[in-house]
DONUZA-83858 format. One record per residue (C-alpha): y, z, x; residue in one letter; residue number from 1. Coordinates in pm, 1 decimal. Layout:
BEGIN
yy|zz|xx|res|n
Y|Z|X|A|NUM
...
//
This chain:
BEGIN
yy|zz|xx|res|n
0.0|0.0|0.0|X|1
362.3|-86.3|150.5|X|2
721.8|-128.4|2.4|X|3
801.7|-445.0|-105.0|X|4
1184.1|-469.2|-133.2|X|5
1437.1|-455.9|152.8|X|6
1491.1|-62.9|119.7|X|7
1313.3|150.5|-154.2|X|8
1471.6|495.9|-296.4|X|9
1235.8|788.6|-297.8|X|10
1327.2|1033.3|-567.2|X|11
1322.7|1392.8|-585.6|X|12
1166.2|1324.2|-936.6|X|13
1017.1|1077.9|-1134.7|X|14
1297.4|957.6|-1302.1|X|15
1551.8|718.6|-1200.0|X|16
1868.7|931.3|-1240.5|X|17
1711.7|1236.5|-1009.8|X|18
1876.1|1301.9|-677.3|X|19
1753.7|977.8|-399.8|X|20
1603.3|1238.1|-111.5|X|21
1480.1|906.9|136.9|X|22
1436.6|602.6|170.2|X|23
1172.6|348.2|292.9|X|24
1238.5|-0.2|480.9|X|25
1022.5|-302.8|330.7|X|26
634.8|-376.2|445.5|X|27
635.0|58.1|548.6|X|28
309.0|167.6|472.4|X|29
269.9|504.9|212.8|X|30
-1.1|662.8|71.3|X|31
23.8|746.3|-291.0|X|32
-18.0|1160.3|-423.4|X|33
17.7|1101.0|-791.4|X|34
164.9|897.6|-1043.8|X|35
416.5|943.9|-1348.5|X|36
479.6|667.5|-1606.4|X|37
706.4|377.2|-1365.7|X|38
676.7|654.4|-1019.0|X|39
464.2|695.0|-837.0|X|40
475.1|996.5|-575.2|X|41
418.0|914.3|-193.4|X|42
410.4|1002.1|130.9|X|43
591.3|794.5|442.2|X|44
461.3|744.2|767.5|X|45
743.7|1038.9|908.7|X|46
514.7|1287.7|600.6|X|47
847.6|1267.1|406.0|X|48
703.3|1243.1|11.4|X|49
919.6|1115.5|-253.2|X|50
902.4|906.3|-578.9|X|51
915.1|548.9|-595.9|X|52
945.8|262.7|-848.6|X|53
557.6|101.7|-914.7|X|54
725.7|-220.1|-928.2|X|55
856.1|-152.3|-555.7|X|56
535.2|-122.1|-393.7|X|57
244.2|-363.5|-328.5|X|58
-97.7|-264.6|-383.9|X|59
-295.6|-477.0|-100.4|X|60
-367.3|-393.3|280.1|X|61
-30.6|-413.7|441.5|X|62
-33.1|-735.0|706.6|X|63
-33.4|-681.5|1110.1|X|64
348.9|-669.7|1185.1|X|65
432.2|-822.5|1550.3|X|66
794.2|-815.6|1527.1|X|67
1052.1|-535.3|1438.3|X|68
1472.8|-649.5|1309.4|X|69
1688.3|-557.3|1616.6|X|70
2030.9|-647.7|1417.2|X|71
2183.9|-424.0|1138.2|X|72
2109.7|-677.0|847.0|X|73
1926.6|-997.4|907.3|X|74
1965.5|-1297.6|608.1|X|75
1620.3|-1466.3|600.0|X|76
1675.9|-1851.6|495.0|X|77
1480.1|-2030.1|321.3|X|78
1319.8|-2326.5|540.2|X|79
1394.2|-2570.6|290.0|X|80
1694.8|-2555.2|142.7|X|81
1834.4|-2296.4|371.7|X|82
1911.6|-2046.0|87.5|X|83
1929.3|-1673.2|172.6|X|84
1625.4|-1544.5|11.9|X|85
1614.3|-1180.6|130.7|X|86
1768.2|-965.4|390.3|X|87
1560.9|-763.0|635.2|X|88
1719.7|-409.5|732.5|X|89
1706.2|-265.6|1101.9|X|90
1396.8|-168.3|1221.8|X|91
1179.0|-340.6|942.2|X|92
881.9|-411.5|1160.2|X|93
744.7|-794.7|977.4|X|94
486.7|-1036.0|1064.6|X|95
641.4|-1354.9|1242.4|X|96
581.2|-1647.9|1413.1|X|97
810.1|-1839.1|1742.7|X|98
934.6|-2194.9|1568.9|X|99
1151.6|-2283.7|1837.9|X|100
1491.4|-2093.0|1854.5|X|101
1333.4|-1941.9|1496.6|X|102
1049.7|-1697.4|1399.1|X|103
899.4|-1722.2|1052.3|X|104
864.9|-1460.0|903.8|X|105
609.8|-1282.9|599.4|X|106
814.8|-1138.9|300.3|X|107
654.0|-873.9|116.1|X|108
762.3|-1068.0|-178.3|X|109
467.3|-1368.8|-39.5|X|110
738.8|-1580.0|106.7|X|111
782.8|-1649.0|419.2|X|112
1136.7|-1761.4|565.3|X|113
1371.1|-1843.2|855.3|X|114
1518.3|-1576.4|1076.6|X|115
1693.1|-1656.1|1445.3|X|116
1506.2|-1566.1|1748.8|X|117
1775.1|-1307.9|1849.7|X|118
1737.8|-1111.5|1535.2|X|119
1373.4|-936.6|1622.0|X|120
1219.6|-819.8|1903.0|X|121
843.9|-725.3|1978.5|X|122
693.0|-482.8|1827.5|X|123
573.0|-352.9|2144.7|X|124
955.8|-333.0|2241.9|X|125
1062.3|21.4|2377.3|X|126
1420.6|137.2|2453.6|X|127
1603.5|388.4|2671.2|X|128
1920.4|636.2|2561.7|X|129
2151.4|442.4|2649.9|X|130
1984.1|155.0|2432.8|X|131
1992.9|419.2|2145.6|X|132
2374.8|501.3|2204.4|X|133
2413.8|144.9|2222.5|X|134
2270.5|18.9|1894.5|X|135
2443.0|332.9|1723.3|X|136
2769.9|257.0|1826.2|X|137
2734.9|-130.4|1701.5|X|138
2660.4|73.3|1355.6|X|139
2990.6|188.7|1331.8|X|140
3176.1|129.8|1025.1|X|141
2825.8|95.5|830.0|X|142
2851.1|320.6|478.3|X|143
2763.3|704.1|424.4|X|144
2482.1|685.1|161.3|X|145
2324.4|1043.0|74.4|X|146
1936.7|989.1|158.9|X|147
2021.1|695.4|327.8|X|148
1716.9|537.9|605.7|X|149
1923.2|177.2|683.9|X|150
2240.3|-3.3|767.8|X|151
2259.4|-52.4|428.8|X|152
2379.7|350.0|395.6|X|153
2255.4|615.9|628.5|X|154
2313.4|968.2|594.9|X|155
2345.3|1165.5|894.2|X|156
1990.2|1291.0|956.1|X|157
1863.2|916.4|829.1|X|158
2083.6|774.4|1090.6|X|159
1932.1|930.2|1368.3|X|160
1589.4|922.0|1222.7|X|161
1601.4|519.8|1220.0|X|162
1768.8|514.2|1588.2|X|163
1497.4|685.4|1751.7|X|164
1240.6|505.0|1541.5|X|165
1290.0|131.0|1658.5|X|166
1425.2|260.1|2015.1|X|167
1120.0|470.7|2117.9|X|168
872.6|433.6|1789.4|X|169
876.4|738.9|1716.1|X|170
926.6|934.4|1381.3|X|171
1148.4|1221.3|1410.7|X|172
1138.6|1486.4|1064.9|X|173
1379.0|1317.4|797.2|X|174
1593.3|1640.2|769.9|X|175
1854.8|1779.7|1033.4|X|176
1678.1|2168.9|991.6|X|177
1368.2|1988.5|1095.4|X|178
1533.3|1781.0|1342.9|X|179
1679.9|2108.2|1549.1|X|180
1296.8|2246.5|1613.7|X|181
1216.9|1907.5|1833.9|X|182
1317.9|1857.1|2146.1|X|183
1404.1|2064.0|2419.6|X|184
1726.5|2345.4|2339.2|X|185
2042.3|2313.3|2552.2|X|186
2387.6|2447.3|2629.2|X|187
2767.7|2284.7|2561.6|X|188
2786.7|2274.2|2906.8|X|189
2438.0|2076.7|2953.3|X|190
2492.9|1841.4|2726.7|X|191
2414.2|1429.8|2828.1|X|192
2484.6|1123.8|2638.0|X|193
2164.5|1097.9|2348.6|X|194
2143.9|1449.0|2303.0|X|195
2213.5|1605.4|1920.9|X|196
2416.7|1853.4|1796.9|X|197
2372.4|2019.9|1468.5|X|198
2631.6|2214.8|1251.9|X|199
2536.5|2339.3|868.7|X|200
2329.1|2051.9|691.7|X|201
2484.2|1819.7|974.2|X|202
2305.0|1624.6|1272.8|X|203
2531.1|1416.5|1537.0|X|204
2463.3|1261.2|1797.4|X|205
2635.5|1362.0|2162.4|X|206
2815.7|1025.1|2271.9|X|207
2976.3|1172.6|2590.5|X|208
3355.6|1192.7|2721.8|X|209
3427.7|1471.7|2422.8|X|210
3300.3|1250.6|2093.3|X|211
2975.7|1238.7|1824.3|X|212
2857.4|973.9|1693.0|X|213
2747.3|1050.0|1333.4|X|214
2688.9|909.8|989.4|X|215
2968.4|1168.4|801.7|X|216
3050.4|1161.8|405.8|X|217
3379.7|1276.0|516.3|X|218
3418.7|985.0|654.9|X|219
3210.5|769.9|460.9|X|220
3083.2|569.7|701.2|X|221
2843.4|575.9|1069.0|X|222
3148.7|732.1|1290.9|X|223
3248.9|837.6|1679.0|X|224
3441.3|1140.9|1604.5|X|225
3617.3|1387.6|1861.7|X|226
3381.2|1719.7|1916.3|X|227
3465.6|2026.3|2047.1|X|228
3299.4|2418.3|2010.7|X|229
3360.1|2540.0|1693.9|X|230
3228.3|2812.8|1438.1|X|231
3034.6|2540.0|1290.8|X|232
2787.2|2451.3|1562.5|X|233
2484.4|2575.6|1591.6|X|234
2319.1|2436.0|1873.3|X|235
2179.2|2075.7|2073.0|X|236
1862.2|1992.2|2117.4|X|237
1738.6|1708.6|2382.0|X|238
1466.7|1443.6|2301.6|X|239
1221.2|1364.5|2499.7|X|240
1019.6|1051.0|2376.3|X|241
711.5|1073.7|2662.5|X|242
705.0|1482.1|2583.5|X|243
672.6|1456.5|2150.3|X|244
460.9|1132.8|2097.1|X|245
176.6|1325.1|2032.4|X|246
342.6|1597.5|1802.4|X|247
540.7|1366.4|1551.0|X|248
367.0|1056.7|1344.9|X|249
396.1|752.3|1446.9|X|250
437.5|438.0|1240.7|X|251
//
């Protein structure tokens, strides 16, 4: 079973008005707990459970992605008439084939489409920090979204969550409490570029030369935002890909 549109809303409950608490990119695998009339209740490769629309997943063995979207939001053109016919999100890992400058790719929809070369990368592809910081600061100016997993609309935890996902493949927890138990605790004055920095239902991420980088409803948007000590903080925390692997699921 994956998700079949570009980015699926799991629900606190199964109903569509109830509070979005995640979200999941298209062609991510979940295993369904239970189901409720049009919901049905699953669980995310990161363990994050939620309810989601029946009519947004798709009920066969998920197919052998070999390429993940390295751009925000990717327009996937039909090879015919060169129509848009869907939009990938960051990080959407797809099956695809080289065509030249081109890959095709597999919809989840049963398409298949156009997308440049320079939009995806391996699957096998890993990162460093300053690939991370990179790729988060060519978010900026992306929209605040509450339960937000996508350049589409991250929130602050989701934000983070999705940048060390594609960078290093792993899955950090979804929430920022979570978030501040991984990793390895350290001081103001140790901080380095990657690093996070959490404050009351808040996760940032330590940019270096005094600033955050941060998905913020105050500012409504994926932000770099001066950072000093204040009553709010409540401590960093420094990631160590190699170290976790083989404490946090991997998908």
């Amino acid at each position: 079973m994956y998700v079949r549109p570009p980015v699926a809303d799991l629900l606190a409950e199964p109903d569509p008005r109830a509070e979005r608490v995640s979200q999941l990119l298209c062609f991510t695998p979940c295993a369904p707990l239970e189901e409720a009339g049009e919901f049905v209740r699953v669980r995310g490769p990161d363990g994050y459970e939620g309810w989601i629309r029946r009519t947004h997943l798709v009920y066969e063995p998920l197919p052998e992605p070999n390429y993940k979207i390295s751009r925000p939001i990717v327009p996937v053109m039909d090879p015919v008439s060169a129509e848009i016919i869907f939009r990938l999100p960051l990080d959407a890992r797809i099956p695809g084939e080289r065509r030249g400058r081109d890959v095709k790719v597999l919809l989840p929809t049963g398409r298949s489409g156009i997308v440049p070369e320079g939009a995806v990368r391996p699957i096998a592809w890993r990162g460093d920090m300053e690939d991370l910081l990179a790729l988060g600061l060519s978010l900026r100016g992306h929209p605040y979204l509450w339960g937000g997993t996508s350049p589409f609309g991250f929130d602050c935890s989701g934000f983070v969550q999705r940048l060390f996902h594609f960078v290093f493949d792993i899955w950090l927890p979804r929430d920022s409490r979570d978030q501040a138990g991984v990793g390895e605790e350290v001081g103001p004055e140790e901080l380095e570029p990657g690093d996070l920095l959490f404050f009351p239902g808040h996760v940032a991420i330590w940019a270096g030369g005094g600033r955050m980088l941060h998905a913020t409803a105050r500012e409504g948007m994926v932000t770099l935002s001066p950072w000093a000590m204040s009553k709010g903080f409540l401590g960093a925390c420094r990631i160590k890909p190699s170290s976790i692997c083989g404490r946090i699921d991997r998908g």
